[in-house]
C-alpha positions, 0 to 999 in steps of 0.5 A: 834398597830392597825390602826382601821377604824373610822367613824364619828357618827352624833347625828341625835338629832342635826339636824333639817330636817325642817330647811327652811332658813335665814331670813336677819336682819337689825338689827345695829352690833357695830363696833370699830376701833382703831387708831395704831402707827405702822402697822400689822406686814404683811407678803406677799409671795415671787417669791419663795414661789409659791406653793399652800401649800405656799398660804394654810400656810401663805396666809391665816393666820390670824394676829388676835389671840383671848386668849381661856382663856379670850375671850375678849382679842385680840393680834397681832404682830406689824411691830416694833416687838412688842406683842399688846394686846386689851381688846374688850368689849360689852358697851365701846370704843376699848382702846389703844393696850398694848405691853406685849412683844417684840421681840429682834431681827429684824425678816425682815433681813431673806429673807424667813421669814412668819408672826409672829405666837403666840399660848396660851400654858396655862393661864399662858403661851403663845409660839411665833414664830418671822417668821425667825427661832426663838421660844420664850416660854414666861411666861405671868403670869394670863393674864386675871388679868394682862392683862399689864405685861410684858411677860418674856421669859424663853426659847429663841432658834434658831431652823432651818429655819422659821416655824408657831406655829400650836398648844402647850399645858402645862402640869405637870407629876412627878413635871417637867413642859412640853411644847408640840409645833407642827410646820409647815414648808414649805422645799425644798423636799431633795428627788425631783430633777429637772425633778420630778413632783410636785412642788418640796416641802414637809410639815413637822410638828415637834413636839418639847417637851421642859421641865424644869429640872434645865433649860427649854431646847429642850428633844424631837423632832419628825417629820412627813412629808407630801405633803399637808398642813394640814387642822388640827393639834392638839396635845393631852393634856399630849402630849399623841398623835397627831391629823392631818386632811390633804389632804394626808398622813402624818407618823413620819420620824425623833425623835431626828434628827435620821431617823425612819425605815419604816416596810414594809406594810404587805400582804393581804392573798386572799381566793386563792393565786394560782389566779392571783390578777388581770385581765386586758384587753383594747381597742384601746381607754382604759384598763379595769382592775380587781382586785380582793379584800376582801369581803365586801370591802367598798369605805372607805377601798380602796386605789386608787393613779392614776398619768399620769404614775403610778397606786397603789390599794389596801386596807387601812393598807396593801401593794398594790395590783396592782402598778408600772409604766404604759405601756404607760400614761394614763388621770386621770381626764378621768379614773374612778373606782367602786367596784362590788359586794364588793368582786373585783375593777373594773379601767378603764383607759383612754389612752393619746395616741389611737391607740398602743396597750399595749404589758404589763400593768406595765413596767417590768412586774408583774406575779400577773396579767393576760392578757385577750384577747380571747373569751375563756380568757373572759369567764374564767374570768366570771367563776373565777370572776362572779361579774366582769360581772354584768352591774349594777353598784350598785347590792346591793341598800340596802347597807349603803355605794354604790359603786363609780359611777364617773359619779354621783360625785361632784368635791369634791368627785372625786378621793380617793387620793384627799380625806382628811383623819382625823388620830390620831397618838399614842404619844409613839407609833408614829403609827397611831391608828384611821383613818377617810376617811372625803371623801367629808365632806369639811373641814370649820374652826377650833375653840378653845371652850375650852381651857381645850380640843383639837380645835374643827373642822367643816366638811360640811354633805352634806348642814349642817356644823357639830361641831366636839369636839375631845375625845381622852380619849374615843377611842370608840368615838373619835370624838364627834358631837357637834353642827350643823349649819344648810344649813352653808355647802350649804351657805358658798359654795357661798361666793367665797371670804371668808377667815376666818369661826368661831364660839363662844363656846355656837354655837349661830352662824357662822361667814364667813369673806371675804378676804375684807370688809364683815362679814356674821352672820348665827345666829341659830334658835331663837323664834320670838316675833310676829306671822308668818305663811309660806303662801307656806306651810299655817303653823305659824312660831315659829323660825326664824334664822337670817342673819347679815352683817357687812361691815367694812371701807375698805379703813381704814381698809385695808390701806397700812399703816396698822394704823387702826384696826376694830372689829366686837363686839357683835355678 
């Protein structure tokens, strides 16, 4: 199955270029509190769980689960072991929490527990992890009718060392009921020792598919691993794919427990394979080198890795171009590439060390490269690739996508491999079928809208946040746009110490939480009752978008002994 190369389309309908800004608004937010009997079920990171991947899956977990299938429902995870459930209204007091559920065993004996996880997996069912190994699929009958029945348990299994539930879906084909759970699990990477770089760690999502014939047991169990912490997972409804959205790749490795054979990447064929696929020269202080590409090659397309001691190039879906391990280590944070003319990539590669020069590019050799060090070498390349020698780093204005000038990009947008990329995987298959290069579109939050669709994600489109809604029965638009939050992407930026970003399902306003006492409402655009006129501009005002604030009672609500909980209601 081809990998097709998708771009997101902006429905330039939902964006308002006269949007001017937030007007704040006094206006009083109703918050509740609640008294508990028992603490939040906490969960704090160890000695051992250093790693950033460590901080984005469990230090950012939110212990608050709303029900898609009844939005006024809220449950949480006690220290006793116990599922709460608190029904939160508009015109009355906040009730006692009712237990639906409780754990029977005592996750605090594992060392290396995380914090409970619960997913909705339908109206009726829910799946819920106890943060020490253990998943329990749990039937809970209509929740919104019988909101204080207790959930019965009808698959109960130990299934390997602690893991999050990051998204299950129910499903019915040929009368045999399905349940379809992606998890996320943090390991010791099996294939790094003790003088490997990074931090020792891989990410793993396993995809558990749990059906009932007489009984309901584990029938499928597939794994991808990756070196990130994905910003996004979902799975398809019917179980008929798999969406990631993460900072680096992630492919299937394992079905049943049995290692999946990788296929070698295919070769590119070049226009003349005869030609050496690229050139390189240096300095005392750099090495420029030139490889060449497709024509019309984009920004999208290529695939750049550069470390300390290593380089890959090459173009998305084929083998590389240029890779192996460097002569000698080079700065990453100093080396920079741009395309020219969108037929070669130029790198340049900043030495660590000045001085020594470099009697070889790669270690080992590679007889696909050149070595250019004379005059006459020089304008050999000039007449094999004349569009390595124009100073004009964007020869072509007119084009939809320039070439990368590192000297004109945010942090965000430094180099490719720090790029996040959304990819939909096939669910027979397990290949890849569409791949987003999100460049520097930060990832915001994810929201269920619909408990029917896949969550929906947010994307910052420079100082806009665009609502993206999943399609994946409608492979020509995959992904839909949505709603727009108008100057969120430039607002959000600035709250150093936000947590947690939402949205409601009819997009009336984003809701950016602080890890302490503050809740930020942009709310979107309303008609205004009274006359205003903007006196910089001299014109009436007929919308004014309004920003709200709430702050809770920090030293109740975040107490040590957890016995207080507040919702910010009505917004």
């Amino acid at each position: 199955m081809a990998v097709s190369n998708y771009s997101l389309k902006v429905n330039r309908q939902l964006l308002d270029p006269s949007f001017e800004s937030y007007r704040l608004s006094l206006e009083p937010i109703p918050i509740y509190n609640v008294e508990l009997d028992a603490a939040v079920a906490e969960v704090k990171l160890k000695d051992s769980q250093y790693t950033l991947d460590h901080v984005r899956a469990f230090g950012m977990y939110n212990y608050l689960h709303i029900d898609p299938w009844y939005e006024n429902s809220v449950f949480f995870v006690d220290c006793k072991g116990r599922v709460l459930n608190l029904t939160v209204t508009l015109d009355t007091a906040l009730g006692k929490p009712i237990e639906v559920f409780h754990m029977p065993s005592d996750p605090t004996v594992c060392e290396e527990r995380l914090c409970a996880s619960l997913s909705f997996t339908s109206a009726t069912w829910a799946s819920l992890s106890d943060g020490a190994g253990r998943l329990y699929l749990l039937r809970t009958s209509m929740r919104r009718e019988n909101c204080s029945l207790k959930w019965e348990p009808l698959f109960s299994e130990e299934i390997g060392e602690p893991f999050t539930i990051l998204h299950s879906i129910s499903h019915v084909q040929a009368g045999v009921h399905s349940m379809e759970v992606l998890l996320l699990r943090i390991q010791k990477d099996p294939s790094s020792d003790s003088h490997a770089k990074g931090s020792g760690y891989s990410v793993s999502l396993e995809w558990i598919t749990v059906s009932n014939t007489k009984k309901y047991k584990v029938r499928k169990m597939k794994m991808l691993r990756g070196k990130s912490v994905p910003h996004y997972a979902a799975l398809e409804p019917q179980g008929k794919g798999l969406m990631v959205a993460s900072e680096k790749p992630f492919v299937f490795t394992h079905v049943d427990g049995a290692l999946l054979e990788q296929p070698a990447a295919q070769a590119m064929e070049m226009e003349s394979s005869a030609d050496p696929i690229y050139f390189w020269q240096q300095t005392i202080e750099d090495v420029t080198v030139s490889v060449r590409m497709p024509e019309g090659i984009t920004k999208d397309d290529v695939v750049f890795k550069l470390y300390m001691e290593n380089v890959s190039v090459g173009v998305q879906g084929f083998a590389p171009l240029l890779e192996g391990q460097l002569h000698a280590p080079v700065d990453p944070e100093a080396s920079a590439w741009i395309i020219k003319d969108e037929k070669s990539l130029e790198v340049t590669l900043q030495k660590r060390s000045e001085g020594p020069m470099w009697p070889e590019l790669l270690t080992g050799g590679d007889g696909r490269g050149e070595f250019l060090m004379s005059e006459e070498q020089t304008a050999l390349l000039h007449e094999r690739l004349t569009y390595l020698t124009t100073e004009d780093m964007n020869a072509n204005p007119d084009k939809g996508k320039p070439p990368c000038n590192a000297q004109e990009l945010e942090d965000c947008d430094g180099f490719p491999e720090d790029s996040s990329n959304l990819t939909r995987f096939d669910g027979e298959s397990l290949k890849p079928t569409h791949v987003v290069n999100l460049g520097s579109h930060q990832y915001l939050f994810t929201v269920d809208l619909n408990p029917s669709e896949m969550p929906s994600f947010c994307l910052r489109h420079d100082v806009d946040a665009l609502l993206w809604q999943p399609r994946p029965d409608q492979p020509s638009n995959m992904w839909e746009h949505i709603a727009t939050f108008n100057a969120l992407g430039y607002v959000q930026a600035s709250k150093r110490d936000k947590k947690f970003a939402t949205c409601p399902p009819n997009f009336s306003y984003a809701a950016l939480g602080e890890c302490l006492r503050r809740v930020f409402i942009y709310r979107q655009p309303s008609p205004v009752d009274t006359v205003l006129f903007n006196r910089m501009q001299g014109r009436q005002v007929g919308q004014v978008a309004k920003q709200q604030v709430a702050s809770l009672d920090v030293s109740r609500t975040y107490s040590k002994c957890g016995s207080v909980m507040s919702f910010v209601v009505g917004v």
